[in-house]
C-alpha angles and dihedrals in degrees: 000000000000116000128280092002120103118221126227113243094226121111097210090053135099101175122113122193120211119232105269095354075133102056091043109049085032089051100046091058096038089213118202076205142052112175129188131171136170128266102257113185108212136199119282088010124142091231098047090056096059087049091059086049094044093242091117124036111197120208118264118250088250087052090052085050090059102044083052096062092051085053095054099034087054096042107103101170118104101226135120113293118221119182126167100196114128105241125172108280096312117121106208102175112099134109126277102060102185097042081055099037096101094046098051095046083050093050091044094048085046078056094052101042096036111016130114093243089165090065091041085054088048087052100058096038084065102057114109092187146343 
C-alpha cells in the first residue's frame, strides 16, 4: 500500500483512495447533493461485451458494498446522500448526511455480513436500462 492512500479490500479492484481526497474535493464544491450508484452491465453495451470475453471483471456486489463504505467513511461534507445500490430493504438515500454517516456504513456492513448478495447480484443481472 502506498502511503497515505487507503486501499480498497476488494480483490477485483485497482482503485486507491487517498486519505481525505473526500473531504477535500467534497469540501471545496459544497455540494446540497452526493450521488452513488453501482456499476450495472446492460444488454448490447460495449463493456458488457468485454466482460463475456474476460476482458473486463466487474466487482462483486459484496466488493461494491465495500467500496461503498470507504466512500461513505471518507465523505466529510454535510449534504443529502443519494445511493442507488440495491441494498436489503434499507433505504439509504436522505439529507444530513453526517448526522447519518455511522448508520449507513453500519447498514452497508449488515449487507455485507447477512444479506442475500446472491439475490442483489440477480437483481442486477435482470435490468435491461436505467
Amino acid at each position: 500500500m502506498l502511503p497515505g492512500f487507503a486501499q480498497c479490500p476488494c480483490e477485483n479492484s485497482i482503485a486507491y483512495l487517498e486519505k481525505d481526497v473526500n473531504d477535500e474535493v467534497f469540501s471545496r464544491c459544497h455540494p446540497t447533493v452526493v450521488g452513488t450508484g453501482g456499476l450495472t452491465l446492460f444488454p448490447g453495451t460495449p463493456l458488457l461485451e468485454e466482460a463475456q470475453r474476460g476482458e473486463f471483471e466487474p466487482l462483486s456486489e459484496k466488493e461494491m458494498l465495500e467500496e461503498l463504505i470507504i466512500f461513505v467513511e471518507n465523505l466529510n461534507c454535510d449534504c443529502a446522500f443519494i445511493t442507488h445500490h440495491t441494498i436489503s430493504g434499507t433505504n439509504l438515500t436522505g439529507p444530513d448526511f453526517l448526522r447519518r454517516k455511522e448508520k449507513i456504513a453500519a447498514a452497508l456492513q449488515n449487507t455485507i455480513d447477512h444479506g442475500d448478495l446472491e439475490r442483489m447480484a440477480a437483481v442486477r443481472r435482470s435490468k435491461r436500462t436505467l
